[in-house]
N, C-alpha and C positions, 0 to 999 in steps of 0.2 A: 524472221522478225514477226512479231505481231500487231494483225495491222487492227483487230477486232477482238474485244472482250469474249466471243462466241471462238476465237482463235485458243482459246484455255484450255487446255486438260481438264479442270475442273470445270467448266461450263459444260463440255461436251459430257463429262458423267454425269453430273449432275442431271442436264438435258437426256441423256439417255435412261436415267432413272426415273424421270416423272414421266416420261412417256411409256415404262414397264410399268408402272403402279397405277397408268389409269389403265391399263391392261388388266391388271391381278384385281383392282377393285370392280372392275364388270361384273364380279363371280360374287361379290358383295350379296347380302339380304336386302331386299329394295326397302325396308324400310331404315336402312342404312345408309340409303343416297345421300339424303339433305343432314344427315349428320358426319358419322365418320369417313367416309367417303369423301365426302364435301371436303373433310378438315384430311384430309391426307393429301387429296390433290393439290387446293390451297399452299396447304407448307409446303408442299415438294416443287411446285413450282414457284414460290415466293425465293426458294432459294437463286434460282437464273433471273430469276425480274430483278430483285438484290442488285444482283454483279450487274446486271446490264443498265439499272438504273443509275449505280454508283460509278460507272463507266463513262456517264453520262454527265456527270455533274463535275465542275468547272476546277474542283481541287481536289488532291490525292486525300487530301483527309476528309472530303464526302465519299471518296470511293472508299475507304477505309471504314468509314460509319456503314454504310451499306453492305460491306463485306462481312462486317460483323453482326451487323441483322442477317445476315444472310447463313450464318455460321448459327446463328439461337433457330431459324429453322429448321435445320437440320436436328438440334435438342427436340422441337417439335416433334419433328415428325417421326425419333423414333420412341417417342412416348406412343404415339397413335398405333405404332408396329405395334407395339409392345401391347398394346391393349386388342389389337384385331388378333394379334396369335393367340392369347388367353381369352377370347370370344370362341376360336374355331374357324376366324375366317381367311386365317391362314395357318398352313403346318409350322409345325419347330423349326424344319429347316431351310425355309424359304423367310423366314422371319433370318433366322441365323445368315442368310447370306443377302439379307436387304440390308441388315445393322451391319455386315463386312463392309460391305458398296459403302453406308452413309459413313461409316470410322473412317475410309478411305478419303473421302469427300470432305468431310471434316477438318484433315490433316493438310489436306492440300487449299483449302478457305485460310487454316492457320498459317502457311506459309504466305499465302497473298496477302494477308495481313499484316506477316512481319515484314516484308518487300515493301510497302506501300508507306 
């Protein structure tokens, strides 16, 4: 049973993926802190605030509204992938297995959505 939104499969990837990507963005150009950096960490963690938020609120269809903000983060953020691989500050295939992880993560947002 689950007793906690952070009890998810998707929580916990989710969760384990914004805490790699404030990893991979260390190696970032500092004058890409307060920009793309900023906006990566942001969306990637806007995804778990999302579910925890909508987890939080008093009917399945605010969890529902949440889950699907939670799900256009994940569009976010692999715009910003997409644009730090074609900067150089990440490789092809560390871009290629960040966008596997978020299609994963994605999939699994679509299914909590259709449950809810």
């Amino acid at each position: 049973m689950i007793k906690s939104v952070e009890d998810l499969d998707v929580f916990q990837k989710a969760h384990k993926l914004t805490i790699d990507l404030y990893q991979i963005t260390k190696s970032f150009p500092q004058e890409e802190k307060f920009e793309l950096v900023s906006q990566i960490r942001r969306a990637s963690s806007s995804v778990n605030a999302n579910l925890m938020e909508g987890n939080y609120r008093k009917s399945n269809q605010e969890y529902r509204q949440f889950s699907v903000i939670a799900r256009g983060s994940i569009g976010e953020l692999k715009y910003h992938l997409l644009l730090a691989r074609d900067l150089g500050y990440i490789s092809k295939e560390e871009y290629l297995e960040l966008r596997k992880r978020l299609d994963n993560i994605s999939k699994m947002l679509t299914g909590l959505i259709k449950a809810l």
